[in-house]
C-alpha positions as CSV (number, residue, x, y, z in Angstrom):
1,X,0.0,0.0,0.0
2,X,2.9,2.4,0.1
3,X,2.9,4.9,-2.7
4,X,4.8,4.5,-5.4
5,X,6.7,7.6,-7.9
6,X,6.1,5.4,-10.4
7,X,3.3,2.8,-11.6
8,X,-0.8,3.6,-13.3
9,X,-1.6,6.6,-14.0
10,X,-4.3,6.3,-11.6
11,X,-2.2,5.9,-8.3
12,X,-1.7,10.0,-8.8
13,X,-3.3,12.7,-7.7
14,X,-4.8,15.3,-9.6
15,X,-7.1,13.3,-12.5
16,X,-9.8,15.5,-13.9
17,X,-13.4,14.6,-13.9
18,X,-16.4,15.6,-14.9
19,X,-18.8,12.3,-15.3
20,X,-21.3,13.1,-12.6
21,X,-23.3,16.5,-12.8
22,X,-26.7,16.1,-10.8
23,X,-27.3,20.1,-12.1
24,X,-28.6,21.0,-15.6
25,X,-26.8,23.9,-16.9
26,X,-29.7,25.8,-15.9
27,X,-29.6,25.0,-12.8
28,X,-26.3,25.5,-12.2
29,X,-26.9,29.5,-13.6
30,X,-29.9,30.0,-11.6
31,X,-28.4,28.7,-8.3
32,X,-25.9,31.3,-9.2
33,X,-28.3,33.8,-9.6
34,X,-30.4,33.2,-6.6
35,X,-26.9,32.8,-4.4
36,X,-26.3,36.7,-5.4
37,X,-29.5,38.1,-4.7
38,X,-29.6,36.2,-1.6
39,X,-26.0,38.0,-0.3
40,X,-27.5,41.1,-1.5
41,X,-30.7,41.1,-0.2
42,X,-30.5,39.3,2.7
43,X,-26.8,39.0,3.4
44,X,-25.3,37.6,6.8
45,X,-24.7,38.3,10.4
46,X,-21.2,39.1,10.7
47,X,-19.4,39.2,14.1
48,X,-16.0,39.5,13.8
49,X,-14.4,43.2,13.9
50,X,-12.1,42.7,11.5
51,X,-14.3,40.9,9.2
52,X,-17.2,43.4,9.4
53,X,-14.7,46.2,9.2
54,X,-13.3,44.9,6.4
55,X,-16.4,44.4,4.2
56,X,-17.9,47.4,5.1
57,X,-14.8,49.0,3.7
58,X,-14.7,47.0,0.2
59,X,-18.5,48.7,-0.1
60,X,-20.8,46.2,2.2
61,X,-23.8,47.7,3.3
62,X,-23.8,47.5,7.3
63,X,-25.8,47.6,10.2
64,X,-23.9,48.3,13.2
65,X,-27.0,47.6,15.4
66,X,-27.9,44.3,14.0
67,X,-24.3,43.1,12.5
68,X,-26.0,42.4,9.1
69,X,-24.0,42.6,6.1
70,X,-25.1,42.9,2.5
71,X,-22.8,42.2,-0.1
72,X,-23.5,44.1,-3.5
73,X,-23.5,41.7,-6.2
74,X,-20.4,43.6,-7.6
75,X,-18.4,43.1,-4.5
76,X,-18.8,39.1,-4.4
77,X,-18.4,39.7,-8.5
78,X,-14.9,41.1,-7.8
79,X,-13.7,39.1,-4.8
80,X,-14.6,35.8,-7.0
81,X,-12.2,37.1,-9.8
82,X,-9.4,38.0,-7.4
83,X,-9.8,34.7,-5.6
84,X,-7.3,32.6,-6.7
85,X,-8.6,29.8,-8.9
86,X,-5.9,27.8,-8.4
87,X,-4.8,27.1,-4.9
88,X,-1.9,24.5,-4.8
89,X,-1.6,22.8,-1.1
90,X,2.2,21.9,-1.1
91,X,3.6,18.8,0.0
92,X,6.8,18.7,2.0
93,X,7.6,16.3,-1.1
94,X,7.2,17.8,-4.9
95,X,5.4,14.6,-5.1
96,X,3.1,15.0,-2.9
97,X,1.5,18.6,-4.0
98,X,-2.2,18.8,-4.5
99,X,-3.1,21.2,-7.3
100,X,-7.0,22.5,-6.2
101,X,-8.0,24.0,-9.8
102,X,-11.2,23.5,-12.4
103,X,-12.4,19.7,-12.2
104,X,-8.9,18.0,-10.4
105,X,-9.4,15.5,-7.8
106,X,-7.9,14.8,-4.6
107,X,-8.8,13.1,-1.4
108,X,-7.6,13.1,2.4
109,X,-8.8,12.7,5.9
110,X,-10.3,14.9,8.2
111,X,-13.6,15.3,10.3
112,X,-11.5,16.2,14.0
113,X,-13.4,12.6,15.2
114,X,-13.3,12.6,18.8
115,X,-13.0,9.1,19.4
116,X,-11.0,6.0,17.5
117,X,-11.5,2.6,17.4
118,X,-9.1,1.3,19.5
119,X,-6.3,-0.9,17.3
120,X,-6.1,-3.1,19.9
121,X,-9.2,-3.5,21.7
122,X,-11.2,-2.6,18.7
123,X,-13.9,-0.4,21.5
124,X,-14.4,3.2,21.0
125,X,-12.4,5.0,23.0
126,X,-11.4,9.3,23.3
127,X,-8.8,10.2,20.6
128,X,-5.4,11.3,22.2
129,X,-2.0,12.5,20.6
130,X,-0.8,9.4,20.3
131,X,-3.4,9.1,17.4
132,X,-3.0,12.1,15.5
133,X,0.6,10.3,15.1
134,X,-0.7,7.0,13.9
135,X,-3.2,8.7,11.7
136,X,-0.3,10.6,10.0
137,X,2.0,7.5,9.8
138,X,-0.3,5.9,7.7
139,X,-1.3,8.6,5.5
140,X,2.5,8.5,4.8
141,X,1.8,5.3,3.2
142,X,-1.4,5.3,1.4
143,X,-1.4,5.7,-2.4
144,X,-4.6,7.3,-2.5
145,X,-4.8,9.6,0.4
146,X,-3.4,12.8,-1.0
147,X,-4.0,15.1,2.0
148,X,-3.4,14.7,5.5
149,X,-6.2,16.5,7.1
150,X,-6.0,16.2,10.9
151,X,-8.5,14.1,11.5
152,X,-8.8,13.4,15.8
153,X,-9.1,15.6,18.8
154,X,-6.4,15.0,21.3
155,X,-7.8,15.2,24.5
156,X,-5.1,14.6,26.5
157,X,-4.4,18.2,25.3
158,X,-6.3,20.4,28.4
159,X,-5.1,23.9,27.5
160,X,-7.1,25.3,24.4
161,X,-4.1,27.1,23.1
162,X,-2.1,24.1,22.7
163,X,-4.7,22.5,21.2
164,X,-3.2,23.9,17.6
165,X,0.4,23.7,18.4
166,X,-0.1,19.7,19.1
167,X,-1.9,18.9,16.4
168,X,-0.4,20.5,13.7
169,X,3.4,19.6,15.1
170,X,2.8,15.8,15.6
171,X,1.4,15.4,12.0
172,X,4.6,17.9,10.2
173,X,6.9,15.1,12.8
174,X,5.1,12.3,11.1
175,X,4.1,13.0,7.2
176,X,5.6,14.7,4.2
177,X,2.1,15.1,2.7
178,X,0.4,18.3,2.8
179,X,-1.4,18.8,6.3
180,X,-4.6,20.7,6.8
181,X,-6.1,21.1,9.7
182,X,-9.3,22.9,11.8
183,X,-8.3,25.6,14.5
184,X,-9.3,26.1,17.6
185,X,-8.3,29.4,19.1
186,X,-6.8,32.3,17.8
187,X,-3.4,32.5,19.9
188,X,-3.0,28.6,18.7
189,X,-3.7,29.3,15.0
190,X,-0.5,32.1,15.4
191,X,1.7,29.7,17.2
192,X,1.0,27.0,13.9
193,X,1.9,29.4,12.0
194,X,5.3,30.3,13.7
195,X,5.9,27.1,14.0
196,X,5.5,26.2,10.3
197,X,7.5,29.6,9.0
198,X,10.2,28.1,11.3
199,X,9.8,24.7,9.6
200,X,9.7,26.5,5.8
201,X,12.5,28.9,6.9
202,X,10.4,32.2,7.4
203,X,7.1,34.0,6.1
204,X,7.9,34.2,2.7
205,X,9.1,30.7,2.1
206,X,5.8,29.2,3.9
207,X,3.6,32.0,1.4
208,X,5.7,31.2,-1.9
209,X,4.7,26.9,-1.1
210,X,2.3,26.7,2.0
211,X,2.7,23.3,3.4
212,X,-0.2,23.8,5.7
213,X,-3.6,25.1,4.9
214,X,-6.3,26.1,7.5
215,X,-10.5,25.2,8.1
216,X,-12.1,27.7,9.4
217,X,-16.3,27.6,9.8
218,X,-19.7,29.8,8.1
219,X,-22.1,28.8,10.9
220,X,-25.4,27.8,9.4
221,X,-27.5,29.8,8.1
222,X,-25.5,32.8,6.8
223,X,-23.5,33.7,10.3
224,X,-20.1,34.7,10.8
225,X,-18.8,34.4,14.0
226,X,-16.3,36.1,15.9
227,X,-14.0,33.1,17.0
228,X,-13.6,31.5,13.4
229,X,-14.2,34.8,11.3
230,X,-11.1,36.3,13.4
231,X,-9.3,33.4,12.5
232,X,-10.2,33.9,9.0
233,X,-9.3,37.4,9.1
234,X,-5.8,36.5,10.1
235,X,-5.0,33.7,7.9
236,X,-6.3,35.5,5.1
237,X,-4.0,38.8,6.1
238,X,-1.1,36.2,6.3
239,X,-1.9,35.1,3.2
240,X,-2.3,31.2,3.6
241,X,-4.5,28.7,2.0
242,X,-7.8,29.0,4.1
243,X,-11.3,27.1,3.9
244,X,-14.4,29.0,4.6
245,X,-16.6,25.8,5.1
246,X,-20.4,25.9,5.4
247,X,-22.3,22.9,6.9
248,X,-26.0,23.1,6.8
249,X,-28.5,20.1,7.5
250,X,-31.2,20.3,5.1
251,X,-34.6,20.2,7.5
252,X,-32.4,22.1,10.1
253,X,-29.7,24.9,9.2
254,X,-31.7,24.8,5.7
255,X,-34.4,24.2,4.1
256,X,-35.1,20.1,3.7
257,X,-34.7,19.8,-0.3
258,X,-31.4,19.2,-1.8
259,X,-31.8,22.5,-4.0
260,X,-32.4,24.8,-1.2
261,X,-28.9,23.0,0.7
262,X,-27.2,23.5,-2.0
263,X,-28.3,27.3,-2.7
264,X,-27.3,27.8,0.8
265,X,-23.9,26.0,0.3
266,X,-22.8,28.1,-2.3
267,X,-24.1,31.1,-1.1
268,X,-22.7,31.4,2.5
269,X,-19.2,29.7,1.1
270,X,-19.3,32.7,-1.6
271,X,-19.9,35.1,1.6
272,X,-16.7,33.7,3.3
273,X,-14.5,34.1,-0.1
274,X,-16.0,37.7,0.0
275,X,-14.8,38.6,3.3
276,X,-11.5,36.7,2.4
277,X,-10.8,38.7,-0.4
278,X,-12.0,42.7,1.4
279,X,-9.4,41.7,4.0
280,X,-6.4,40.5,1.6
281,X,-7.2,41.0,-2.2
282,X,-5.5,38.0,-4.0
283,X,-5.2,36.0,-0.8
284,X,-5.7,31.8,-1.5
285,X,-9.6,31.6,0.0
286,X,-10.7,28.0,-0.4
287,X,-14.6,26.9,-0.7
288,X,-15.8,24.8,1.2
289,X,-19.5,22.3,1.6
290,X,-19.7,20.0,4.6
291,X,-23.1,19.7,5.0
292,X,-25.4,16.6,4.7
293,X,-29.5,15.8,6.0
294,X,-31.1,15.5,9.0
295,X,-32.6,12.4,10.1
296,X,-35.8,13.6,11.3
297,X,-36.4,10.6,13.3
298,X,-34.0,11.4,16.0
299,X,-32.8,14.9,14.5
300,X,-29.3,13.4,14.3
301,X,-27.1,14.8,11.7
302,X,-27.0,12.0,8.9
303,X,-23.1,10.8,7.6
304,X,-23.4,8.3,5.0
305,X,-26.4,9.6,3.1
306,X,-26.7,9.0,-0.4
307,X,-28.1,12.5,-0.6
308,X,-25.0,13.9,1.1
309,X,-22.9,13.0,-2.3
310,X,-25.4,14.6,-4.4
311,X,-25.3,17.7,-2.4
312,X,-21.4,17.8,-2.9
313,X,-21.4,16.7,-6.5
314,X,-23.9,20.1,-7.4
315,X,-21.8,22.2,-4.9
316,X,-18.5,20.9,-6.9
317,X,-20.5,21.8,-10.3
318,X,-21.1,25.4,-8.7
319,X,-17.0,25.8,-7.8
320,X,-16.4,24.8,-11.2
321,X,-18.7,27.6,-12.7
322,X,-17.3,30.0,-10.4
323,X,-13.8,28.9,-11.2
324,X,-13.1,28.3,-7.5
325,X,-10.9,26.0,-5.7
326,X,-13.3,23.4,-3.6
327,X,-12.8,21.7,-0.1
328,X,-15.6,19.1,-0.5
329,X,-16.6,15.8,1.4
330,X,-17.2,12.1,1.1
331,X,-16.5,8.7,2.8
332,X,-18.6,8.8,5.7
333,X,-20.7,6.4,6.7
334,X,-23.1,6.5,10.1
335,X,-22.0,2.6,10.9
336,X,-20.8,1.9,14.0
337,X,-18.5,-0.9,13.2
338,X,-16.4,-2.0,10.1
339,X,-19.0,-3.4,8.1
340,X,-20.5,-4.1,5.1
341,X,-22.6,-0.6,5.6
342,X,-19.3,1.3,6.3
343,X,-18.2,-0.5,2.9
344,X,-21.5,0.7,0.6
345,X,-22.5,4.0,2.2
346,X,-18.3,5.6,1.7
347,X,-17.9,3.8,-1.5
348,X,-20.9,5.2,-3.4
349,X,-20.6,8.8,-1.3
350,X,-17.0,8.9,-2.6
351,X,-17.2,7.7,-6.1
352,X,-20.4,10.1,-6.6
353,X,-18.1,13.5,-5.5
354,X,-15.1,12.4,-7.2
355,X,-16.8,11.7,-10.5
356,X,-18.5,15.5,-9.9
357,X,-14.3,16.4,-10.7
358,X,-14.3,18.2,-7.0
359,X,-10.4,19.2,-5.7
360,X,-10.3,18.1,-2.5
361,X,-12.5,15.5,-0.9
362,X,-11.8,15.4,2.9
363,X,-13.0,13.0,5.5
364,X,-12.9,10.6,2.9
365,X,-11.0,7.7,4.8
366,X,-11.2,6.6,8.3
367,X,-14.7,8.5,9.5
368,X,-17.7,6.6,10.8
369,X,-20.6,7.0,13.6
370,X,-21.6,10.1,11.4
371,X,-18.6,11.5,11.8
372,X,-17.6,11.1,15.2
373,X,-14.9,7.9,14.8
374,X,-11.6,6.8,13.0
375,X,-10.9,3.6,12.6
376,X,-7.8,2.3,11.3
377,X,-8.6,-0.4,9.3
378,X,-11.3,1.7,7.8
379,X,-8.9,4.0,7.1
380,X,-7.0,1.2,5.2
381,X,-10.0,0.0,3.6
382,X,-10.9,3.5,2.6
383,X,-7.5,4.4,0.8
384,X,-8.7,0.9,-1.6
385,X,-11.9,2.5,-2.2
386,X,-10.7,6.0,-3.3
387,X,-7.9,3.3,-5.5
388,X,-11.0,2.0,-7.4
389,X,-12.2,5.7,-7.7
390,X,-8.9,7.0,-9.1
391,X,-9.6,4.2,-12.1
392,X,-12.9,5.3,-12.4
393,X,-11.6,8.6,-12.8
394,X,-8.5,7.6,-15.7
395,X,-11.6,6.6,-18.0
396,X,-10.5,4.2,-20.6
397,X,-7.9,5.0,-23.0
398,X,-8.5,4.8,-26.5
399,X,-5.5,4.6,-29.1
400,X,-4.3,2.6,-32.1
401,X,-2.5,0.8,-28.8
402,X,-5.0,0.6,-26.8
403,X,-7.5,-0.9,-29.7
404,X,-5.5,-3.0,-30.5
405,X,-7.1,-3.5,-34.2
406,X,-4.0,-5.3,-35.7
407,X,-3.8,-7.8,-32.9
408,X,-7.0,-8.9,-33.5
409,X,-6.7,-9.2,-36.9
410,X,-3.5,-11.7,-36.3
411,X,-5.8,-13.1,-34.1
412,X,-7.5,-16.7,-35.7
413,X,-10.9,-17.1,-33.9
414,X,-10.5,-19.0,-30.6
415,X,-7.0,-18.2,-30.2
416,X,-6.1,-16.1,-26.5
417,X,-4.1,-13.2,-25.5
418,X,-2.2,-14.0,-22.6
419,X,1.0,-14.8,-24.0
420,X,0.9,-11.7,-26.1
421,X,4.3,-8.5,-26.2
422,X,0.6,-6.0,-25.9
423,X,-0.7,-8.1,-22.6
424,X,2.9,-7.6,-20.8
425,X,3.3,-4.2,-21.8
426,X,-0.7,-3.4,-20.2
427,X,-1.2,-5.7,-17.8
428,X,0.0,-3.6,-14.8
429,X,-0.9,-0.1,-15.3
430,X,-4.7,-1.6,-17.2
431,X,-5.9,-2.3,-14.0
432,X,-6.6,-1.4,-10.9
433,X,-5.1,-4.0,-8.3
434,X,-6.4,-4.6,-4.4
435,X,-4.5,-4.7,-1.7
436,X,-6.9,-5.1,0.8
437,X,-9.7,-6.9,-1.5
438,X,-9.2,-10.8,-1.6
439,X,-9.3,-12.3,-5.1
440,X,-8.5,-15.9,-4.0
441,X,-10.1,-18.7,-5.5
442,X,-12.5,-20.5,-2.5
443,X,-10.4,-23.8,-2.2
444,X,-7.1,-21.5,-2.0
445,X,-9.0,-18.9,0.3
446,X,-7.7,-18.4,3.9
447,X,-10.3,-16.3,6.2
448,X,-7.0,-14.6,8.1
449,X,-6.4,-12.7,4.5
450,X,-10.1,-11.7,4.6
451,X,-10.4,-7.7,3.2
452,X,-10.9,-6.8,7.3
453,X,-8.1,-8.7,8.6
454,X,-5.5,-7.7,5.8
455,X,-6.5,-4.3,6.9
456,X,-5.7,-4.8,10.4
457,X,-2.7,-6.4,9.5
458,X,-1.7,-3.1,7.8
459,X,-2.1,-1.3,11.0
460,X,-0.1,-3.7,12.7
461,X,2.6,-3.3,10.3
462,X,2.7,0.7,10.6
463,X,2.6,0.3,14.5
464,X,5.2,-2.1,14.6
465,X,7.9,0.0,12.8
466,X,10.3,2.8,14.3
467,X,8.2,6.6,13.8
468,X,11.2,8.5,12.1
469,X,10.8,11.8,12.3
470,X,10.0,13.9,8.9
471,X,11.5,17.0,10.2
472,X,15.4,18.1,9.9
473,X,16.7,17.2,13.4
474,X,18.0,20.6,14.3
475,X,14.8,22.6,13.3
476,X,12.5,19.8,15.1
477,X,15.0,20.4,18.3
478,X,14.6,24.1,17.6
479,X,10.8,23.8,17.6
480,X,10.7,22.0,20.8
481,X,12.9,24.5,22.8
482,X,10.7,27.5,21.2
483,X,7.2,26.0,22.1
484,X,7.0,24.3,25.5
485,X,3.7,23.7,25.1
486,X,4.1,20.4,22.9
487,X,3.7,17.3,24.0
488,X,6.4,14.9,23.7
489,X,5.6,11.1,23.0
């Protein structure tokens, strides 16, 4: 399962697509439409100083009394166009960059889960450091988990402003892979970001190739708050890759049909790259759609609804028309075990957004219990799902090759291929091969190389090797004298 510089075209990152569009170009232009009169009209409750300062100042109508911002169609017109529409989320690795542009495809972790799946025990237990590091470690080695979004809470982490600091530090130490990550206070979000201009070697060498990138949160419906809209309002002044997210529940945060979540999507994601771009024209804002349905028999938030993909697909097709980089979601699943559920809910979730051509799918390995859990062998089981994606996404290649007319004119009826120059030269890179997946005849099959057990075995492999460090000794030495607040494991 380790990744490979070399091998199918499909075991990289960045494959266009386009197969899936749940919008009619009509749709898609009156979403649009309804999106700008809604910012206009309507707009949103801003909170944060520097946010409402700042819009008011690019030509936001504002009311002081009620913190209600409307944002001319002009404005949002104008912050779209000097968004970036290409926002690349550098590995520490060439190989490992993620180019977020038009209909390019990425995947990666992410949720913040607050409990794992113990690799041991196998019982639900509270996330700690000790598995932000594992998570990382394996990322490392997954071929098809471009991203490392930070995907656990630590909670052996008790001061909020080290919350940050931890996170972000343990998964640098232990992955070369781009890590992304949500924030939790302001004074933490600074201290990141010191620590990773120390790791780049200053400001200007972590702006020019940004090896971390930043979630922030639009509050459904249309609120801006003043914890992660001052965080906003910093990143986007330091001029770093930042998501402005939206989650809304249709039935809930908004309104129960899939149209009227995805209109609210767009809209408040739009408002967040608007108040992006009034505090630093040109800075990388990143769009962001989270949200899912509401199960109205319990009012639980939903994770692995079929509905869920749809919603992202149609918020990927609204990016695209825009010509903005999208932070988009798949992979979850609302089991409570690795099961045959976890299998079909993430699978069809994830191959729906990824044939939409959205940039980066997070929470797309690991996540179940609607979010809430990481499991590891999920997480291994995942990266062969999002495998089967990527060769979804490579289509099938058609050339005089490929065809293979004059072969088959060679070719008496009846006669076979396998000893054929044209079957060595495809045979490796045609296909997409398991790892996980068993392909074993019955009377060879052994039930400890079952899909669920090769995945554990995974795990056990990564755990029993020696962490190595990803960091240049003296700058990881230098980190841990400047920030006493990390904890050392």
């Amino acid at each position: 399962m380790s990744l490979q510089q070399a091998g199918p075209a499909h075991l990289h990152p960045g494959l266009a697509a386009s197969y899936y569009k749940p919008l009619k170009d009509s749709d898609v232009q009156r979403i649009a439409e309804a999106a700008m009169h809604l910012l206009e009209t309507n707009g949103m409750v801003v909170y944060t100083p520097t946010g409402y300062d700042a819009l008011k100042r690019a030509g936001a109508q504002a009311d002081e009394a009620t913190r209600i911002v409307r944002m001319p169609r002009s404005m949002v017109e104008d912050a779209i166009a000097s968004n970036p529409s290409s926002v690349t989320l550098h590995g520490r690795e060439e190989r490992f960059h993620a180019v977020l542009e038009k209909n390019r495809v990425h995947y990666g972790t992410g949720g913040t889960a607050i409990y794992v799946l113990d690799p041991d025990t196998h019982e639900r237990r509270p996330s700690t450091i000790d598995d932000v590091i594992l998570n990382a470690r394996m990322v490392q080695t997954l071929d098809n988990v471009h991203v490392f979004t930070i995907n656990v809470f630590p909670h052996d982490v008790k001061d909020q402003n080290a919350i940050d600091p931890n996170r972000f530090f343990h998964a640098l130490d232990n992955t070369t892979k781009h890590v992304m990550g949500g924030i939790y206070s302001l004074d933490g979000c600074k201290r990141v970001v010191e620590m990773a201009e120390m790791l780049a070697g200053g400001e200007e060498a972590l702006r020019r190739a940004p090896f971390v990138s930043f979630i922030t949160l639009i509050i459904s419906p249309f609120k801006i708050d003043a914890h992660y809209g001052e965080m906003t309002c910093y990143l986007a002044g330091k001029g770093l890759p930042v998501v402005v997210p939206t989650e809304p529940i249709c039935g809930t945060t908004s309104p129960i049909t899939l149209a009227g979540n995805v209109l609210t999507h767009i809209a408040e994601t739009l408002g967040g790259i608007t108040m992006v771009q009034a505090v630093n024209r040109g800075a990388p804002g990143i769009c962001g759609s989270v949200g899912s349905i509401t199960n109205l028999s319990n009012m639980d938030h939903v994770g692995g609804a079929i509905e869920r993909g749809m919603i992202h697909a149609a918020v990927s097709q609204m990016a695209q028309h825009f010509e903005l980089p999208l932070y988009s979601t798949s992979g979850c699943s609302d089991t409570k075990e690795v099961d045959v559920q976890g299998g079909y809910e993430s699978a069809m979730m994830s191959l729906l957004v990824a044939m939409s051509g959205a940039n980066y799918i997070h929470d797309a390995a690991g996540l179940m219990e609607a979010d809430l859990t990481v499991s590891y062998e999920k997480l291994a089981i995942d990266d062969e799902i999002l495998g089967m994606c990527q060769r979804v996404l490579r289509g099938i290649e058609v050339t005089d090759e490929t065809l293979a007319v004059e072969l088959l004119k060679q070719k008496k009826p009846g006669e076979d291929f396998l000893a054929e120059m044209h079957t060595v030269e495809y045979m490796r890179n045609e296909f997409f091969t398991p790892t996980v997946g068993n392909r074993d005849k019955r009377d060879a099959y052994d039930p400890q190389h079952s899909a669920f057990n090769r995945a554990r075995a995974f795990v056990s492999q990564i755990r029993g090797q020696e962490p190595v460090s990803c960091m240049q000794p003296e700058i990881r030495q230098q980190i841990l004298s400047n920030f006493d607040e990390l904890i050392c494991v």
